[in-house]
N, C-alpha and C positions, 0 to 999 in steps of 0.2 A: 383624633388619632391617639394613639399610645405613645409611652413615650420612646418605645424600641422603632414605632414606626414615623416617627415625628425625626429621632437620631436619623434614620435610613435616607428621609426625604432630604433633610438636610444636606446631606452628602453629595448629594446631584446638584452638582454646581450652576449648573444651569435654570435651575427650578424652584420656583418661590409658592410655598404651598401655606408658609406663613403672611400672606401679604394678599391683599387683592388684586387680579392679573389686569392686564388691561387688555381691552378686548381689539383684534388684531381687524387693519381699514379690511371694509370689504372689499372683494377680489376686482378685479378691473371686468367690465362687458365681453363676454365674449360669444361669438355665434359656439350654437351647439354643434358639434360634427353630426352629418347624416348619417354616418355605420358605425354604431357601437365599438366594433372591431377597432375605427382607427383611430378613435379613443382612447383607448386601452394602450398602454406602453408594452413594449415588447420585453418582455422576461430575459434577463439577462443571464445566458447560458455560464457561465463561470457559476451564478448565485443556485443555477437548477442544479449542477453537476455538486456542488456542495451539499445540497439538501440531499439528494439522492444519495449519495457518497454515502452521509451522517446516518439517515434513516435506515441504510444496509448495512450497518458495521453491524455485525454480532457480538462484536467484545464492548458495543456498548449498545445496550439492546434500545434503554430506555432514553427518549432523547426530547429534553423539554425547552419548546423556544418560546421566550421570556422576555421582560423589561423589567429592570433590576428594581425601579419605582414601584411597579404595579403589587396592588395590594390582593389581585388576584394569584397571581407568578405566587407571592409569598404564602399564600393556603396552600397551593400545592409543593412548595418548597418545605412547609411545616408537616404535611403530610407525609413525604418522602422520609424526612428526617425522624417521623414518630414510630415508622415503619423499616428503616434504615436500607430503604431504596436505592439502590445505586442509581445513580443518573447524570448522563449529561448535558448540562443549561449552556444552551447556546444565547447570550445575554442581548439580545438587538439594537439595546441603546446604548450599549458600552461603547467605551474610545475605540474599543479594536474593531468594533460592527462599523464606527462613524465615519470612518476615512472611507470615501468617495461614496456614501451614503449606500456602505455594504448590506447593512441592515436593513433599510429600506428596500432594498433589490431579492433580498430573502424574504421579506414579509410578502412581498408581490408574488412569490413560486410558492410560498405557503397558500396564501388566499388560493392560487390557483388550483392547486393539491387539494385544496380543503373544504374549497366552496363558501368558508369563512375567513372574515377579516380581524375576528376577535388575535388576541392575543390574552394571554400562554396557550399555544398549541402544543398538545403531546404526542408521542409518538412511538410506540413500544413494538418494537418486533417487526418495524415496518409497517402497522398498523396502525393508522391515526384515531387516537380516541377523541381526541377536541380538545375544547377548552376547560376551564374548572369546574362549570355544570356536571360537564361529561364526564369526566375525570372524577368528579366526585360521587355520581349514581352510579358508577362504573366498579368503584370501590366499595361504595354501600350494597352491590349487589352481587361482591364477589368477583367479577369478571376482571376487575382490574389484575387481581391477585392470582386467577384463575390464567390467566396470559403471562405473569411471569414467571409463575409455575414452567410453563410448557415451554419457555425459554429458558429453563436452568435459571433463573435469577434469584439467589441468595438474598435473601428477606429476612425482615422479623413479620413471621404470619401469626405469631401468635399477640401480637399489638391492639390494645384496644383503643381503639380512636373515635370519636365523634366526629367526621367529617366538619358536620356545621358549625362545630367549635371551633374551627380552623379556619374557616371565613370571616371577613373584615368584622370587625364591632359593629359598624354603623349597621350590618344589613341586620343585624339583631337585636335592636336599643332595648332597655332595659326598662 
């Protein structure tokens, strides 16, 4: 890692990314449930009506849910800022997500909205574009640009960016 993303991880008190982890006992036996269905935790309406809410605002069109860690969230964080994208990062691991495992109850209305479990999930205009794949052939193919256009969203379009320069070092070694 770099040393801007080496400072980052750091930060996360919780997270030792310089140390080797130690691997967590495996889970206790348990019979499988017969219905998918009652497997599944039930969405917890406060975390739907928040997504919903977020993803309808118009005065904030563009709306990116994230983990402050992830090194994907931080490409399209570099993206935004090269492009001077207004947006706003709903952060899922932060303190304010953590209390009563807010966070987690959002990522579960996301996955269902989404049909993906990835994280950074975007969301511009009320239409979900994905994650940073998406987000970024989305950009490389104009469409990204082309939807904030048609939301009035104040950009720098004249930005020249290499998307895959924005992506982590590892996936491009040298």
């Amino acid at each position: 890692m770099t040393d801007e993303e080496l400072g980052i991880s750091r930060s996360t008190p919780a997270a030792r990314f310089d140390a080797p982890s130690t691997p967590p006992p495996p889970p206790p036996a348990a019979t499988a449930p017969t219905d998918a269905v009652a497997a599944a935790p039930a969405l917890a309406a406060d975390a739907e009506a928040f997504v919903a809410q977020l993803v309808a605002d118009p005065a904030q069109p563009v709306v990116l849910f994230a983990l402050e860690w992830c090194e994907f969230c931080w490409s399209l964080r570099k993206l935004f800022a090269a492009c001077a994208i207004p947006y706003r990062s709903v952060d899922l691991d932060s303190a304010e997500y953590q209390v009563g495992d807010r966070g987690g109850k959002i990522r579960a209305v996301l996955a269902a909205r989404t049909g993906s479990k990835t994280i950074p999930q975007l969301c511009v205009g009320g239409e979900w574009i994905g994650g940073t794949t998406e987000t970024m052939a989305s950009f490389k193919q104009g469409r990204l640009q082309q939807r904030l256009r048609e939301l009035g969203v104040v950009f720098d379009a004249d930005a020249v960016v290499d998307p895959d320069a924005l992506m982590p070092a590892w996936l491009h070694p040298r």
